[in-house]
C-alpha positions as YAML, in Angstrom:
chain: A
units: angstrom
residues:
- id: 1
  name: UNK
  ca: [0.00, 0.00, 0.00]
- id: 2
  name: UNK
  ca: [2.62, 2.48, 0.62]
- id: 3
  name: UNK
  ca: [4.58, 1.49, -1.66]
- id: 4
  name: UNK
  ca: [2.20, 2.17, -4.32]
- id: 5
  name: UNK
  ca: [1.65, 5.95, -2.61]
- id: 6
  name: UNK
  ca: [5.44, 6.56, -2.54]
- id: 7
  name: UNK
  ca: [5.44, 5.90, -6.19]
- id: 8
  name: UNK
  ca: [2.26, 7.97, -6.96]
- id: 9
  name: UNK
  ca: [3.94, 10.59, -5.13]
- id: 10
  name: UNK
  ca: [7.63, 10.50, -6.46]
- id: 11
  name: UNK
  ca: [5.69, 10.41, -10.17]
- id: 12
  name: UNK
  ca: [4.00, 13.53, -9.42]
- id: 13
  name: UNK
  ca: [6.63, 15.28, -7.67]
- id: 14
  name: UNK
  ca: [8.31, 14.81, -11.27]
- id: 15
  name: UNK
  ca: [5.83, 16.75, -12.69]
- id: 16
  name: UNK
  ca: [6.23, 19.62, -10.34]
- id: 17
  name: UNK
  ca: [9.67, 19.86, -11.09]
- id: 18
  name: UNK
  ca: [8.81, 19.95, -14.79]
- id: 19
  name: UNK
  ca: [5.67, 22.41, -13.83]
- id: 20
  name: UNK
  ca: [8.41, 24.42, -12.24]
- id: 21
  name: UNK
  ca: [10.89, 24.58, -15.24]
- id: 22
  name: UNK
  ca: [8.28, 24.98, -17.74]
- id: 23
  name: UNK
  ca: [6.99, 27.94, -15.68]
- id: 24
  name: UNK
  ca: [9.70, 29.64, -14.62]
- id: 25
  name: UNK
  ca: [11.04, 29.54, -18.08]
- id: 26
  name: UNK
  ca: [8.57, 29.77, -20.46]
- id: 27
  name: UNK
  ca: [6.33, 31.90, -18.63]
- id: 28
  name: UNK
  ca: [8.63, 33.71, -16.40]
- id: 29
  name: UNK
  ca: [6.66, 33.44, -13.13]
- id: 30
  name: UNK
  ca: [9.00, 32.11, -10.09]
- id: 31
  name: UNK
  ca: [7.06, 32.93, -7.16]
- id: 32
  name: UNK
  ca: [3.59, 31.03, -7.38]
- id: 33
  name: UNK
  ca: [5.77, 27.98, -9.05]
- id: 34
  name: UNK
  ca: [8.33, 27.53, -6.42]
- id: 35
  name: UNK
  ca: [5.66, 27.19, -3.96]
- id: 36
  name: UNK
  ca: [4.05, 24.92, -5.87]
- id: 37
  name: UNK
  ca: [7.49, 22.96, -6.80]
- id: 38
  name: UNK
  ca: [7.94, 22.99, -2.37]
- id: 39
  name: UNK
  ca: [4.83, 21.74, -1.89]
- id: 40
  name: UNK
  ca: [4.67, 19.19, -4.77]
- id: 41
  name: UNK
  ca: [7.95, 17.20, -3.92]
- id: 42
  name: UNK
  ca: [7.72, 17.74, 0.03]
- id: 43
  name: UNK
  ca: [4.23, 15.28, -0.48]
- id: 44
  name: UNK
  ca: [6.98, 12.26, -1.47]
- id: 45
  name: UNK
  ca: [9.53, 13.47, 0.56]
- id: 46
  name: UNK
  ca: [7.16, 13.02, 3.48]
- id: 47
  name: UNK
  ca: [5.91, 9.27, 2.36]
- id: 48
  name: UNK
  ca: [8.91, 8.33, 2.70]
- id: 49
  name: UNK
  ca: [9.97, 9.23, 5.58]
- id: 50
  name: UNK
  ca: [6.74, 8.13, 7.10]
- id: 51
  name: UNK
  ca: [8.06, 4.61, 5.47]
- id: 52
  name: UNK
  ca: [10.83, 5.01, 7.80]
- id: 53
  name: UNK
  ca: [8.95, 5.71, 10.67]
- id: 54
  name: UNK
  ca: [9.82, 4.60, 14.03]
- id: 55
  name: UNK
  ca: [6.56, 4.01, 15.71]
- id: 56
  name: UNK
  ca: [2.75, 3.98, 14.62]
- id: 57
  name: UNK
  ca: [2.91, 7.78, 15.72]
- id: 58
  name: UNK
  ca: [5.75, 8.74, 13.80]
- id: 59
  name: UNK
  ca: [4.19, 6.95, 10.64]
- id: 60
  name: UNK
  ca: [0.34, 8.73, 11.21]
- id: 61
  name: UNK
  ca: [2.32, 12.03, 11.95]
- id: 62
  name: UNK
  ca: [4.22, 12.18, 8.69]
- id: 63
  name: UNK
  ca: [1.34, 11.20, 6.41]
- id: 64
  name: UNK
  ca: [-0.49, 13.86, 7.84]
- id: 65
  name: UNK
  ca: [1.82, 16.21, 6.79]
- id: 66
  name: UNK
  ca: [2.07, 14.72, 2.95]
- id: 67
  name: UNK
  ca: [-1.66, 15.43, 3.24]
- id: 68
  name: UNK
  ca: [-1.37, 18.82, 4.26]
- id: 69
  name: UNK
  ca: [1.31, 19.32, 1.66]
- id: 70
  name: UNK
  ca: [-1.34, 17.76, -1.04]
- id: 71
  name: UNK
  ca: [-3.86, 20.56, -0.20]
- id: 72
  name: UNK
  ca: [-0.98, 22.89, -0.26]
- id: 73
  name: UNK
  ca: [-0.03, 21.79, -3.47]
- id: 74
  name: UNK
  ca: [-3.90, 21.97, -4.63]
- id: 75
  name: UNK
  ca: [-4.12, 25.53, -3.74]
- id: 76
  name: UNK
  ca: [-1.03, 26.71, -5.70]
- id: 77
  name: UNK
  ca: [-2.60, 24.67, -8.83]
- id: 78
  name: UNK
  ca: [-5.68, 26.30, -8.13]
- id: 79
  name: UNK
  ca: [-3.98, 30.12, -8.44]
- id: 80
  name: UNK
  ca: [-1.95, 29.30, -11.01]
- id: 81
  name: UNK
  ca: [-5.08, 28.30, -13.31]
- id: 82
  name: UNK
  ca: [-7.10, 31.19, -12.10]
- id: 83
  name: UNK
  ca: [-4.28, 33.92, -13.14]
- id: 84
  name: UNK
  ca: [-3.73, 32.48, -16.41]
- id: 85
  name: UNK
  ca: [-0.45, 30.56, -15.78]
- id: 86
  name: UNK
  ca: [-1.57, 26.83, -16.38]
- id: 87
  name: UNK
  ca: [-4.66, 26.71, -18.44]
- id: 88
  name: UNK
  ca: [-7.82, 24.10, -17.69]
- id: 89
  name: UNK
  ca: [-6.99, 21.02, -19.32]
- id: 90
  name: UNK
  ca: [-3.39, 21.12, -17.35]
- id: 91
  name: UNK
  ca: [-5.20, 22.14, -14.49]
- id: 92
  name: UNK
  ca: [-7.80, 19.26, -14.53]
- id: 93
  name: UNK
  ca: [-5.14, 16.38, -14.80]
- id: 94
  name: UNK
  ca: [-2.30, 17.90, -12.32]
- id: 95
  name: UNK
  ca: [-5.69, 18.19, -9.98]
- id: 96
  name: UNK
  ca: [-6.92, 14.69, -10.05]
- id: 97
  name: UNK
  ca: [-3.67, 13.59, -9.51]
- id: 98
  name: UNK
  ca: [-3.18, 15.38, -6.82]
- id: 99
  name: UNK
  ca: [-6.71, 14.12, -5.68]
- id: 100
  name: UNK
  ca: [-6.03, 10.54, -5.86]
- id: 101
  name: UNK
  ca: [-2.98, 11.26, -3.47]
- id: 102
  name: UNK
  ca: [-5.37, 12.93, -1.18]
- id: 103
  name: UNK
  ca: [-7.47, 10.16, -1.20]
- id: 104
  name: UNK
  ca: [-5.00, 7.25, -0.57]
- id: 105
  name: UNK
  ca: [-3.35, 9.80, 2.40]
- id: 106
  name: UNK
  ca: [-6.58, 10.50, 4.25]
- id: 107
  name: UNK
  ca: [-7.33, 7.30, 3.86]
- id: 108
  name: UNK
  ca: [-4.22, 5.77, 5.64]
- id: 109
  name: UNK
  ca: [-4.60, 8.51, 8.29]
- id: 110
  name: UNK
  ca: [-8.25, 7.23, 8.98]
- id: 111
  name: UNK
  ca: [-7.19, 3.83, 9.61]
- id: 112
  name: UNK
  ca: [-3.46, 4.86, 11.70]
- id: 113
  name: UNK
  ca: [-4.84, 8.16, 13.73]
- id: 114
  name: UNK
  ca: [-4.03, 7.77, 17.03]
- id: 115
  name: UNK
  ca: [-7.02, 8.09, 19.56]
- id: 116
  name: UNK
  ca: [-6.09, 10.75, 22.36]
...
């Protein structure tokens, strides 16, 4: 299962890298896309660590962040289409993407949150 998720996420913190090149050098914005690029590739970052967790804490603690990170990312992609940077059809598959990941996280946190 989390194997599958650190994939999902390494792929798509590929394409925020390439977001990131495309649009800092095609369209010369660097601001909105380095956010997004920080956002994108901490998600993966943050699976795997959570792979490396110590304890069940550790583990629920980490995904939590890549799912913060995923709405992160969400909102940059969200500006970026609404000021004209990345039009609608870019938009709608970087999105889903990002949704899926969402899904799978929240999902994993539902079934590891620790009960206070």
């Amino acid at each position: 299962m989390e194997n599958n998720l650190y994939q999902k996420a390494y792929q798509f913190a590929i394409r925020m890298v390439r977001a990131h090149k495309h649009l800092s050098k095609e369209k010369k914005e660097y601001i909105l896309s380095k956010q997004l690029l920080r956002s994108g590739t901490s998600i993966g970052a943050n699976i795997a660590e959570a792979n490396g967790a110590i304890s069940k804490a550790d583990f629920s603690a980490k995904i939590s962040i890549a799912y913060k990170e995923i709405l992160e990312t969400k909102y940059w992609l969200n500006l970026l289409k609404d000021t004209g940077y990345i039009n609608e059809e870019i938009f709608e598959e970087v999105h889903s993407e990002a949704d899926e990941l969402a899904k799978i996280t929240y999902s994993i946190l539902k079934t590891t949150r620790i009960e206070n």
